[in-house]
N, CA, C and O atoms as a GROMACS GRO file, in nm:
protein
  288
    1UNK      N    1  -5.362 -10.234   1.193
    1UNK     CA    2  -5.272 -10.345   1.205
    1UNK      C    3  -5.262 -10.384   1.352
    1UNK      O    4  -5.247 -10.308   1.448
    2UNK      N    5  -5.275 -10.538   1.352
    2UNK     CA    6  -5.308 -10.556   1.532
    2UNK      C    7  -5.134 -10.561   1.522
    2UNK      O    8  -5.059 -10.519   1.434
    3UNK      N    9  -5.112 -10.616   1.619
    3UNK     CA   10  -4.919 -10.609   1.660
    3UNK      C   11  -4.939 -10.705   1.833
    3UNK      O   12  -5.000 -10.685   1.938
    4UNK      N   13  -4.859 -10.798   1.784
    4UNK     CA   14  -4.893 -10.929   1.930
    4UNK      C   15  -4.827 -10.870   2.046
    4UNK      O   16  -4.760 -10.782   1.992
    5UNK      N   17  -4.809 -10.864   2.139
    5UNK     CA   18  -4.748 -10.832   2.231
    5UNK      C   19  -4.608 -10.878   2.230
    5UNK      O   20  -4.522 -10.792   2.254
    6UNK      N   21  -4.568 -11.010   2.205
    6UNK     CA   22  -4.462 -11.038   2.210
    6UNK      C   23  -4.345 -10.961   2.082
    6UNK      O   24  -4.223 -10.973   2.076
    7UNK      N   25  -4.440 -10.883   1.991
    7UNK     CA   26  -4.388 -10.845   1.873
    7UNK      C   27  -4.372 -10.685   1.938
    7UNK      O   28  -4.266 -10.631   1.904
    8UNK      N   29  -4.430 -10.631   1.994
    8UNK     CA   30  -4.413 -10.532   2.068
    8UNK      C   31  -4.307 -10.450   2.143
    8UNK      O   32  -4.273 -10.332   2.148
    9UNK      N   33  -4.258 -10.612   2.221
    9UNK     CA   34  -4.177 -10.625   2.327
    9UNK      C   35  -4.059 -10.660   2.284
    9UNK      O   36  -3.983 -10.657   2.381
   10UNK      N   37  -3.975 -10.707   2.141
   10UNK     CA   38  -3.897 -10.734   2.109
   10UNK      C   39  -3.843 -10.656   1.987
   10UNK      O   40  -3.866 -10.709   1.878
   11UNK      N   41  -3.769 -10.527   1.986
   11UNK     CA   42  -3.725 -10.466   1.919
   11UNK      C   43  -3.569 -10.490   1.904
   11UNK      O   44  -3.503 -10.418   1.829
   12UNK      N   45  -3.517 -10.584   1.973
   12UNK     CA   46  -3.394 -10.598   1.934
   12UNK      C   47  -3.324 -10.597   1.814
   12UNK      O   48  -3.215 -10.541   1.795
   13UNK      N   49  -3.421 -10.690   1.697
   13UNK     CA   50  -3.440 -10.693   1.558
   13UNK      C   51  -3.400 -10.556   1.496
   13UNK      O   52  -3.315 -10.535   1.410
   14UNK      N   53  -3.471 -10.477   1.552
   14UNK     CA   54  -3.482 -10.332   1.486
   14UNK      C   55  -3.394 -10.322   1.390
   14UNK      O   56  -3.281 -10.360   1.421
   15UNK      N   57  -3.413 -10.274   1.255
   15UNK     CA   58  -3.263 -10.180   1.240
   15UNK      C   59  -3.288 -10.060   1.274
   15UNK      O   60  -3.226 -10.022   1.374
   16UNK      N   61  -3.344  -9.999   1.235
   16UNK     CA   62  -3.404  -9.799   1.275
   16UNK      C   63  -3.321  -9.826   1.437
   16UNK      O   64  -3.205  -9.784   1.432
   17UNK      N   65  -3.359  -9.885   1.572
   17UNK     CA   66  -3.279  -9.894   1.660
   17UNK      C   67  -3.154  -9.892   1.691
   17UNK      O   68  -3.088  -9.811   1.757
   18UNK      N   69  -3.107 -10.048   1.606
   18UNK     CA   70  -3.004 -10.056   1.598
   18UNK      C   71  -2.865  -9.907   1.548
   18UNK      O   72  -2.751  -9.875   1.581
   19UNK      N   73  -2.961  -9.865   1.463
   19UNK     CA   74  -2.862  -9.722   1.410
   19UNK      C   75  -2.854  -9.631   1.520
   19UNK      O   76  -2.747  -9.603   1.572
   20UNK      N   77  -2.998  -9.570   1.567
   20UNK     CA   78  -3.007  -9.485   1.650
   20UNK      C   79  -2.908  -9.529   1.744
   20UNK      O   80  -2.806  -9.460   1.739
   21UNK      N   81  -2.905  -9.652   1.855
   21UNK     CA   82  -2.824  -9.674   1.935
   21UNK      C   83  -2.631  -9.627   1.902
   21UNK      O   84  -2.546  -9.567   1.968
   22UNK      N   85  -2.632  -9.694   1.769
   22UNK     CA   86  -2.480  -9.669   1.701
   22UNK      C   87  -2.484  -9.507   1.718
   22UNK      O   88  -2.390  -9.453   1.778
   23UNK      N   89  -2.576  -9.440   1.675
   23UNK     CA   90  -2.526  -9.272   1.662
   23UNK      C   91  -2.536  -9.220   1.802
   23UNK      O   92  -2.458  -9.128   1.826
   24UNK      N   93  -2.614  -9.259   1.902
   24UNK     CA   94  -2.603  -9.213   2.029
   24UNK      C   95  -2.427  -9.230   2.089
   24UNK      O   96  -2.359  -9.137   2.130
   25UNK      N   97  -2.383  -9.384   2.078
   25UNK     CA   98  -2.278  -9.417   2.129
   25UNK      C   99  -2.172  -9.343   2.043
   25UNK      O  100  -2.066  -9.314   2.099
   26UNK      N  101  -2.184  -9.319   1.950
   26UNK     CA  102  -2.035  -9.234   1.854
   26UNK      C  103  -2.065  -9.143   1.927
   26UNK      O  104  -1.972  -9.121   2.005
   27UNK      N  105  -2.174  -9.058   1.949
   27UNK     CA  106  -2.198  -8.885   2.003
   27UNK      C  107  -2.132  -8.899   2.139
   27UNK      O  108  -2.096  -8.791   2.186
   28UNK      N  109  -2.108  -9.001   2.209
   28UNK     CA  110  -2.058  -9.010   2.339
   28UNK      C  111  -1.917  -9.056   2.325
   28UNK      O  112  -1.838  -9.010   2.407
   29UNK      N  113  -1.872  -9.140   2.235
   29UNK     CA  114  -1.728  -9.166   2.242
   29UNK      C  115  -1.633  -9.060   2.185
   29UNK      O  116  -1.512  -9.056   2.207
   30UNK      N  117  -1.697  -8.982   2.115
   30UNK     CA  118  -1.670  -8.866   2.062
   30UNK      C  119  -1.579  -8.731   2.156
   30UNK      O  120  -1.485  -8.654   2.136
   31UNK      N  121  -1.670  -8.762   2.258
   31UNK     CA  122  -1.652  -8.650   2.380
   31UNK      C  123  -1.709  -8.548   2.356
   31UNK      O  124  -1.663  -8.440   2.392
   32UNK      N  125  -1.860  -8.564   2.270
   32UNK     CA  126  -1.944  -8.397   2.299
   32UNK      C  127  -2.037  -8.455   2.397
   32UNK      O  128  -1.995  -8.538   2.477
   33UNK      N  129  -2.151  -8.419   2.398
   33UNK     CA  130  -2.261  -8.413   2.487
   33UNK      C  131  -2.380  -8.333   2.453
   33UNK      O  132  -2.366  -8.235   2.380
   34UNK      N  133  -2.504  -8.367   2.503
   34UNK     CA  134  -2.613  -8.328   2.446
   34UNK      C  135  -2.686  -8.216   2.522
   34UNK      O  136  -2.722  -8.240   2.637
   35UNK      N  137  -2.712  -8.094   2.466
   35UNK     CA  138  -2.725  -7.952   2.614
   35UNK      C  139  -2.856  -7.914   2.510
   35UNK      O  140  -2.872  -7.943   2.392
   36UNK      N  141  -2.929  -7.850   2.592
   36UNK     CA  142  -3.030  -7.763   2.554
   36UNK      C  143  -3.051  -7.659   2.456
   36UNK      O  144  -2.964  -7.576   2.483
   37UNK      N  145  -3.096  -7.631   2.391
   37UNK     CA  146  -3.097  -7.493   2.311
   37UNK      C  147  -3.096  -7.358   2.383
   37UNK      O  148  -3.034  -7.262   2.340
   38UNK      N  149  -3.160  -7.357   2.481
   38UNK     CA  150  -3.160  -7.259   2.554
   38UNK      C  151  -3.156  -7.301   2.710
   38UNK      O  152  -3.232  -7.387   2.753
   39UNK      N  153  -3.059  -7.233   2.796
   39UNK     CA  154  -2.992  -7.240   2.920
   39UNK      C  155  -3.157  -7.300   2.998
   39UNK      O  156  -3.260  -7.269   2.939
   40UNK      N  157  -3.164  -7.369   3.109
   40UNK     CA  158  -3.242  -7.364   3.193
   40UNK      C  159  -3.188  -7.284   3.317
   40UNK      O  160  -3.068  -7.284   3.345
   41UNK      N  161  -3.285  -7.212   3.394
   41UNK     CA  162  -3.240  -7.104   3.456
   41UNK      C  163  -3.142  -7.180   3.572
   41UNK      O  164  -3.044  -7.110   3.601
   42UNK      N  165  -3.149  -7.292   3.635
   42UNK     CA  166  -3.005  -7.320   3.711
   42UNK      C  167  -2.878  -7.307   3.645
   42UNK      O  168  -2.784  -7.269   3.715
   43UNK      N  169  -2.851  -7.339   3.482
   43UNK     CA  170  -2.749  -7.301   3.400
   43UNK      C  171  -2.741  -7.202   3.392
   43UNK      O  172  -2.621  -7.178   3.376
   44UNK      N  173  -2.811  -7.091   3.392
   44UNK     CA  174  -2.799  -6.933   3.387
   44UNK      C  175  -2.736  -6.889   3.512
   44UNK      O  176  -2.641  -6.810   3.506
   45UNK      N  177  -2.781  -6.932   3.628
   45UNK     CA  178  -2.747  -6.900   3.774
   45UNK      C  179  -2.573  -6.965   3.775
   45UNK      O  180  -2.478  -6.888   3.791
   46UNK      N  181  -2.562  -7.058   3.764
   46UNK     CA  182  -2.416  -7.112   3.763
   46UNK      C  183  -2.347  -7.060   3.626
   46UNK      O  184  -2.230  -7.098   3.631
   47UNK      N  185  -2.367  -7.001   3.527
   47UNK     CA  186  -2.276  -6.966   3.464
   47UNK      C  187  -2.298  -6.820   3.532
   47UNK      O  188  -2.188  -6.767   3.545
   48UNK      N  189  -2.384  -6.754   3.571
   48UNK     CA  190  -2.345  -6.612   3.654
   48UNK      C  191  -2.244  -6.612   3.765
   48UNK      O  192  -2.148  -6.537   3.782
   49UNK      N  193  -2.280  -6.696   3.824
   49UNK     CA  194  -2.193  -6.750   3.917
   49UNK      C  195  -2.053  -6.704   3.926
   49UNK      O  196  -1.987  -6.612   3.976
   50UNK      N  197  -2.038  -6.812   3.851
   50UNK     CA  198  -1.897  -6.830   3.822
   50UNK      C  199  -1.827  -6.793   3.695
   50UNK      O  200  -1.724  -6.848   3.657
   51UNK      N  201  -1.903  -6.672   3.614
   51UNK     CA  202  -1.825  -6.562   3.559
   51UNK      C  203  -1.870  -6.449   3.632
   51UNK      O  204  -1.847  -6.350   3.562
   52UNK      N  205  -1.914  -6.422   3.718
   52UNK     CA  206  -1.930  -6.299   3.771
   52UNK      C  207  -1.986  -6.180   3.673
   52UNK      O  208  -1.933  -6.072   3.648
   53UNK      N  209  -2.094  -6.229   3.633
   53UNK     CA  210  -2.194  -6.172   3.515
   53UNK      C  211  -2.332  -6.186   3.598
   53UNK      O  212  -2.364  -6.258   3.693
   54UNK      N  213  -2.396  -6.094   3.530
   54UNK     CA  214  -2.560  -6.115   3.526
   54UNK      C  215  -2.613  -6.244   3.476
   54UNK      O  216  -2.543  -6.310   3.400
   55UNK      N  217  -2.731  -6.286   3.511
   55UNK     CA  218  -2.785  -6.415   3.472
   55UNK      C  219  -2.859  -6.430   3.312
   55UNK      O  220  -2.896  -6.533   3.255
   56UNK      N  221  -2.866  -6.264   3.257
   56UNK     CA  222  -2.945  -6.251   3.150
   56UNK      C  223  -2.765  -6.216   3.069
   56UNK      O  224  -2.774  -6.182   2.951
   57UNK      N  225  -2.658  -6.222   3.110
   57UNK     CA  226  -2.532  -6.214   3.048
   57UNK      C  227  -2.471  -6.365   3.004
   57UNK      O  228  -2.421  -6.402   2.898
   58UNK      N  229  -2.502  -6.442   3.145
   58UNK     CA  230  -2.464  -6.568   3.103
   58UNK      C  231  -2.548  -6.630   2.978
   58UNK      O  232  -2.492  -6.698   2.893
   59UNK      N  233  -2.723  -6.595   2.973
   59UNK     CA  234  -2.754  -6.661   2.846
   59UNK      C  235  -2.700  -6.612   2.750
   59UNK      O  236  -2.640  -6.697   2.685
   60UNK      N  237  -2.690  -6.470   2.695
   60UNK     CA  238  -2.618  -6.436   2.616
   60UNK      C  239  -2.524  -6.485   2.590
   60UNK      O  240  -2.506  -6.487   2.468
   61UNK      N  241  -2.424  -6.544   2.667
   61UNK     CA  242  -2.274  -6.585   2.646
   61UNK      C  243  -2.313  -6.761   2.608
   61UNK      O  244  -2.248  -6.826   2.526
   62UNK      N  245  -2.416  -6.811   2.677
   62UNK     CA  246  -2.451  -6.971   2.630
   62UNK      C  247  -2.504  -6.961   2.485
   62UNK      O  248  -2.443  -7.045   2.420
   63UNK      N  249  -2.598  -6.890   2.403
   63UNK     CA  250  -2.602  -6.881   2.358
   63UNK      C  251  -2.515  -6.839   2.200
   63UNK      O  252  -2.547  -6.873   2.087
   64UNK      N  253  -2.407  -6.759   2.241
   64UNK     CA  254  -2.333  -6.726   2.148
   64UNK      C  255  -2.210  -6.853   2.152
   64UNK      O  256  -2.137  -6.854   2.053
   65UNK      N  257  -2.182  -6.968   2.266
   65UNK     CA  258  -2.097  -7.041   2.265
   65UNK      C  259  -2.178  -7.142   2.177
   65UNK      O  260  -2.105  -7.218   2.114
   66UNK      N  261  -2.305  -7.161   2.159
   66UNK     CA  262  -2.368  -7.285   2.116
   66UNK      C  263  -2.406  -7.191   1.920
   66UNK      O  264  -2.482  -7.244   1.840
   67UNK      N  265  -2.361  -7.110   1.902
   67UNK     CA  266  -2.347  -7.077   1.797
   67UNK      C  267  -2.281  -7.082   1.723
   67UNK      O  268  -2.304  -7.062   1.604
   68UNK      N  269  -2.112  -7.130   1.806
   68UNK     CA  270  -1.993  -7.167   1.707
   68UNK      C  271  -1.974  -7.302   1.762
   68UNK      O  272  -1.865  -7.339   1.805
   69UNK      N  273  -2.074  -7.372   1.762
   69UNK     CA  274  -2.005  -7.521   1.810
   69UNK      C  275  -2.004  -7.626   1.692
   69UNK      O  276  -2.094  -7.598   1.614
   70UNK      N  277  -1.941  -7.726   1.657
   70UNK     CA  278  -1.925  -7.813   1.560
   70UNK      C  279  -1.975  -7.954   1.590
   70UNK      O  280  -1.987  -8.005   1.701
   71UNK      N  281  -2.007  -8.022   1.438
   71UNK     CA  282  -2.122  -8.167   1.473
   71UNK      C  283  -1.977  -8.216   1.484
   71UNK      O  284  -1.868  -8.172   1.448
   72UNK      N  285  -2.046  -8.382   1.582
   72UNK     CA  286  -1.966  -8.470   1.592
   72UNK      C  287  -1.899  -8.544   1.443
   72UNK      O  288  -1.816  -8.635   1.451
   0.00000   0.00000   0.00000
């Protein structure tokens, strides 16, 4: 299927978009936020940090917080 350029460039139409956009903006008016499955090691370093834990303690502890968390 060819597809014109100008048909390309204009997804405003969308619906599939249109939704996605709606569920992004509820997930944000909501007041959650979107985090990783697993810590990246600057998140490991700042949650050691500032619980005064090991860096292989803080994943543990990110991990077990993202285990009881609830959908928007």
């Amino acid at each position: 299927m060819v597809v014109k350029s100008e048909e390309k460039n204009d997804i405003r139409g969308s619906r599939a978009l249109e939704k996605a956009l709606d569920a992004v903006g509820a997930v944000g008016d909501s007041g959650f936020i979107l985090v990783p499955s697993a810590p990246t090691r600057e998140m490991m370093m700042a949650g050691a940090k500032a619980g005064h834990v090991s860096p292989d303690l803080a994943r543990v502890i990110y991990r077990a917080m993202l285990g009881e968390t609830t959908e928007p």
